[in-house]
N, C-alpha and C positions, 0 to 999 in steps of 0.2 A: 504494500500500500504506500503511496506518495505521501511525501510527510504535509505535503499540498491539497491535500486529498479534501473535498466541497463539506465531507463528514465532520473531519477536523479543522477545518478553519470555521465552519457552525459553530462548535465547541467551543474554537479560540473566542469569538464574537459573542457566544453568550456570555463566557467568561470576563472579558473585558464590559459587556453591560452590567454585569453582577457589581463588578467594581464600581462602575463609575455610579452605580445606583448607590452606594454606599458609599462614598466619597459626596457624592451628593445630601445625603442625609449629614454626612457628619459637618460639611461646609453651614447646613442650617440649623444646628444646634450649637454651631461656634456663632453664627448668629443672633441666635438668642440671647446664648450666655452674655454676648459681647453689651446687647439692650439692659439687660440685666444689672449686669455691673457699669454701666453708664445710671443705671437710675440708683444704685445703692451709693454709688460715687457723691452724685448730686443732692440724694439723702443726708448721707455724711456732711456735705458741706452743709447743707440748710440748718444743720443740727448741732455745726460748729458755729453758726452768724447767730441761730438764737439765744446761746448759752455766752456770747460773745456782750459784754456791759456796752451798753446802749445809751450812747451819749455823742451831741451836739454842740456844736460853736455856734455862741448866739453874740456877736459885738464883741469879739474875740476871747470871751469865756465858755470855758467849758459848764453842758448843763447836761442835767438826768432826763431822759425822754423819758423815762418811768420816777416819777414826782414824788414825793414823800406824802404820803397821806394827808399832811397838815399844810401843805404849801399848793393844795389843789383845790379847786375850788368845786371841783364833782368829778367821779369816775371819768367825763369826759375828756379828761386832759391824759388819758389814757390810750397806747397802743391796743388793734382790736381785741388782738389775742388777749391781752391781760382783760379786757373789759369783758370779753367771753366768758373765763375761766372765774370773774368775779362772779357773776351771773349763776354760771353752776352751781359755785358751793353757799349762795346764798338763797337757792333756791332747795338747796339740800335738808333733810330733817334736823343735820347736827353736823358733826366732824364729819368732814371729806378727805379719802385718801387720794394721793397722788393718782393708782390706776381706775380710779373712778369717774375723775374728770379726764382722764384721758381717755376713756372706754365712750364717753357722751363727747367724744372733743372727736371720733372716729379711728384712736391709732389704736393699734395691734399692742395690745399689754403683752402679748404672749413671746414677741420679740426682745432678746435682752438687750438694755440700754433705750430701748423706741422711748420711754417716757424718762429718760433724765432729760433732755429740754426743757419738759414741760414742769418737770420738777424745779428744776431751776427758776423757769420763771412765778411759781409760786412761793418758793422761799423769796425769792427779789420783791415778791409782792407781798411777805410778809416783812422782810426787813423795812421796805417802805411804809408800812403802817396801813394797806390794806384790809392785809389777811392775818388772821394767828396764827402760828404754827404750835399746837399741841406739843408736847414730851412724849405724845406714840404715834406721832407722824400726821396726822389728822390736822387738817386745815379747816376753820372757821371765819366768816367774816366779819369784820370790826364794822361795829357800827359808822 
């Protein structure tokens, strides 16, 4: 038999579709992954800007875009986020834990780290005299 033979280059032919069907497969699952980790990437950063103290040059001093409770004159001089996350735990029976308002705020508790952010900016919102932070973690709003 020729090693040319219509039999065996059928063979050769299915063989090289076999490959290139899976080469093809694995080319769109490095595409994915590639989608993937551009959106964790961009997670990451949005996670590093919130956690990041937030503050403004106003007539060349530096000021708090998130206001000390006593130097505000209503929640509205407030970023949304913060004025959201007011809204929840004052709308809450009692203390609110951190993954509570972030379960009603839509992030995923169940990822590790997803809610230090959000933790952050409720400690910020208690240092500023918004919120109370309890001794067992549980957040209250100040009148």
């Amino acid at each position: 038999m020729d090693h040319r033979s219509p039999e065996r280059l059928d063979a050769f032919a299915e063989q090289l579709t076999k490959q290139l069907q899976e080469v093809q497969v694995e080319r769109e699952e490095l595409a994915i992954a590639e989608r993937v980790l551009k959106r964790l990437a961009e997670q990451a950063q949005a996670d590093v800007e919130a956690v990041a103290p937030v503050s403004a040059k106003v007539s060349g001093r530096t000021v708090l875009l998130i206001p000390h409770h006593s130097d505000a004159a209503d929640e509205g001089a407030l970023p949304g986020d913060y004025r959201r996350i007011l809204v929840i735990v004052r709308e809450a029976d009692g203390p609110v834990q951190v993954r509570v308002v972030g379960e009603q705020r839509g992030l995923d508790a169940s990822v590790r780290g997803r809610l230090e952010p959000l933790r952050a900016k409720m400690t910020k919102s208690a240092d500023r005299g918004w919120l109370h932070k309890r001794p067992d973690g549980g957040f209250t709003a100040r009148a």
